[in-house]
N, C-alpha and C positions, 0 to 999 in steps of 0.2 A: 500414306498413299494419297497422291492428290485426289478431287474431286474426278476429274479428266482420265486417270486412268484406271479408276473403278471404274466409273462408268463403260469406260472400253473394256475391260474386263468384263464385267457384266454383261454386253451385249455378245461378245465372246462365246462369252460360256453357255448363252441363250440359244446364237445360232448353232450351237452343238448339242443342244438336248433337245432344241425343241424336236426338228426331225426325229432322234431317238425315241423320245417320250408318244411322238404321233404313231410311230411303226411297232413301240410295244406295244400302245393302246389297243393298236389295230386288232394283232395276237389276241391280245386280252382279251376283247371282245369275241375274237373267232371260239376260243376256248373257252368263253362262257357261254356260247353257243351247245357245246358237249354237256352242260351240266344236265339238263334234262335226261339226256341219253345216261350216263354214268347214274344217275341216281334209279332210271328205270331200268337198266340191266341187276344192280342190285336188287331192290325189291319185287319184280315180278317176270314170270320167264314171258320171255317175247314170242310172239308165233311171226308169221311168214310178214301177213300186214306190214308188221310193227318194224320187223328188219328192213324192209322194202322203202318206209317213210324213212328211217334212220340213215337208207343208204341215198335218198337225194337229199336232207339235210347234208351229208358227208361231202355229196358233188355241188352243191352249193357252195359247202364252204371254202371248199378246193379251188374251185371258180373266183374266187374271192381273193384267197392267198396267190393265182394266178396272175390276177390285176393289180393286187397292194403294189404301192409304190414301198418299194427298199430302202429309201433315204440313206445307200449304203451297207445295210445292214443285209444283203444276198445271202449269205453264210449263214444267219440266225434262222431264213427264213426256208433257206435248204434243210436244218436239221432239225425246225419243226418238224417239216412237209416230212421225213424221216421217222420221225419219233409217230408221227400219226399212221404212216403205214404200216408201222409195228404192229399200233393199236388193232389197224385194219385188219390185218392180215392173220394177226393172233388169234383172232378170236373167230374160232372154228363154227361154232354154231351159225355166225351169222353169216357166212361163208358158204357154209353148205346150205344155207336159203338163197340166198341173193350174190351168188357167186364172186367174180374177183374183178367186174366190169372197170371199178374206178381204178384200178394198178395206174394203170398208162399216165392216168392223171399227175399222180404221185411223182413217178418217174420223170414227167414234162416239167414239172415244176421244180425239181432236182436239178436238174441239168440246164433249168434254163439259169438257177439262181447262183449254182457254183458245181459248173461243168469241170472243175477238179476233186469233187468229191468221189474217189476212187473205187470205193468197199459200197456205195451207193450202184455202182452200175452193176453189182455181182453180186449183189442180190437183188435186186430191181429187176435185170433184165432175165433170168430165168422165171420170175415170180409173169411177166409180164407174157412172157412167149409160153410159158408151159400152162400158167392157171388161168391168164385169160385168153392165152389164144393168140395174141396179136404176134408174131412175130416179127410182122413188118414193120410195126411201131415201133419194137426195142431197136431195130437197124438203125431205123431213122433218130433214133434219139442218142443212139450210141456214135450215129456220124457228127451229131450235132454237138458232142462235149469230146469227139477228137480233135476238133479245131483248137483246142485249146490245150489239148494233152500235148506230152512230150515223154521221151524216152527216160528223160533223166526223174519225172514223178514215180515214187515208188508206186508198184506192180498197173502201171497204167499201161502195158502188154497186155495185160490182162484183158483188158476193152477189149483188145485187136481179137483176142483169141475166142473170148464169148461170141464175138461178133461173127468169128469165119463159123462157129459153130450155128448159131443163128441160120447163117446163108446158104448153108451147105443141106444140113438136116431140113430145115422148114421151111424155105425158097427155094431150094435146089437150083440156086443161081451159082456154079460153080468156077467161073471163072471171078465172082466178086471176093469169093470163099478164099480163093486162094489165094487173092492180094491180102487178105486180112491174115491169113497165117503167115506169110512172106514177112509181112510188117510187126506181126506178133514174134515172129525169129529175130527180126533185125533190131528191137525194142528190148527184149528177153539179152539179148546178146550183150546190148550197153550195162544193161542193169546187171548183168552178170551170174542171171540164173541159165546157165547149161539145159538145165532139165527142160526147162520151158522148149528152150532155143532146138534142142534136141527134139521132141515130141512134134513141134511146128515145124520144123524141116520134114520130118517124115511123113507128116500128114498131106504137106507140098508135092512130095513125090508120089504119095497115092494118087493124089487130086489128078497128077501127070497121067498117071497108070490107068486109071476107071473114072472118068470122068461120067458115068452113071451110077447117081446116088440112089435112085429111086426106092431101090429097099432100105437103103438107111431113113431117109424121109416119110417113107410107112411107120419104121420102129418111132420116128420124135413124133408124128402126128396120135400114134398111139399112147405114146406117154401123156401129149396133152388129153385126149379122150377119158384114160382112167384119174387124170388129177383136176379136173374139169368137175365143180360145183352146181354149171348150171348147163341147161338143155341146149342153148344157143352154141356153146364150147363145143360139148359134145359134138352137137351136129354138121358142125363146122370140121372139126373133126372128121368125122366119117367121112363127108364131104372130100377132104383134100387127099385120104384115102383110096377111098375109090378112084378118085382123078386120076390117080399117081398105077393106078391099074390092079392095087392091093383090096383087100375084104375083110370089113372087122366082123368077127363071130360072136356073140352073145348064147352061150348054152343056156339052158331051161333051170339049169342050179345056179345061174349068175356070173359063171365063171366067164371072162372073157378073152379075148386073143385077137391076134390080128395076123393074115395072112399075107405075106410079100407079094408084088409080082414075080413070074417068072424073069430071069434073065432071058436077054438077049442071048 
């Protein structure tokens, strides 16, 4: 091999790693950021404090993976930002301190780096509407990686149909609801699941029939109430509750309930 075409070879293969080699570093460095964490959940139990520092080191770092430049690499840096909400989300102790505030994050950065990661929106977006509350976040991040779906991506109907649930139960925006089932039948339909396509036609026709959800949107605000970690959830909760004309109960042994409105 002549001089001339190592050397191009060489610069070749330079301009292919070096970006690679910069956007593991990056990683590398995020996840050596964890070490401290990982080694102090093993040796000593954490109290409220220690979870509360832990979890704006976590939005730090998120923030961080947010900006990294991808060199390409969206896909690696989707299934980190994945692999770390596992982390997140698994670990119950710190959860029930410092509730479930960063989801959204997680999810943004999902979607912003590969808005075809499928199994990412179905669990992301209930984690996101039910534990921390936001449901209008998961909308919004679930319109933002339909732009990029298509009928023929396996179960990415799926999106449509989380999404009309989202809109219906926790917005009680009914007319958006029902474009998103309409589109989760007509997506369902390509891909050749019946069932899907079946159950989303029918929910079409209710939306036709009782376009007041209001008691349903009591029962989803109460779901987030009892799966809600931190007091601000909660409150928000009761909050959209009440709005909606309903009364959550707290009895004196802890047991709780929530009362519908009347119908019209």
């Amino acid at each position: 091999m002549s001089k001339e075409i190592s050397h191009f070879f060489s610069r070749s293969l330079s301009s292919i790693l070096t970006p690679a080699i910069i956007s593991l570093s990056c990683l590398i460095a995020v996840a050596y950021l964890q070490l401290p964490r990982a080694k102090s959940l093993t040796e000593v139990k954490l109290n409220k404090a220690d979870y509360q520092r832990e979890e704006e080191i976590e939005s730090l770092n998120l923030d961080i993976l947010k900006t990294l430049p991808t060199f390409g690499f969206d896909n690696l840096i989707a299934n980190w930002t994945m692999l770390r909400f596992v982390q997140y989300y698994g670990d119950g102790e710190a959860r029930r301190k410092t509730g479930h505030s960063l989801t959204p994050k997680y999810f943004d950065i999902i979607t912003k780096n590969d808005p075809l990661f499928v199994r990412a929106y179905l669990i992301l977006s209930p984690a996101v509407s039910i534990n921390a509350g936001r449901p209008d976040l998961t909308v919004a991040l679930m319109n933002r990686g339909l732009k990029h779906l298509s009928p023929k991506i396996p179960y990415a109907y799926f999106v449509w149909l989380y999404k009309g649930i989202d809109e219906l139960l926790f917005l009680g925006d009914i007319k958006v609801a029902k474009h998103s089932y309409q589109m989760a039948r007509d997506w369902a339909k390509v891909a050749g699941n019946t069932t899907i396509e079946i159950s989303a036609q029918k929910t079409v026709n209710f939306l036709s029939k009782n376009p007041n959800s209001k008691q349903a949107q009591v029962g989803a605000w109460f779901l987030v109430f009892v799966n809600a970690r931190d007091k601000e959830t909660q409150q928000l909760a009761i909050n959209k509750i009440e709005s909606l004309g309903g009364k959550l109960i707290i009895e004196p042994d802890g047991r709780v309930f929530a009362v519908p409105p009347k119908q019209d």
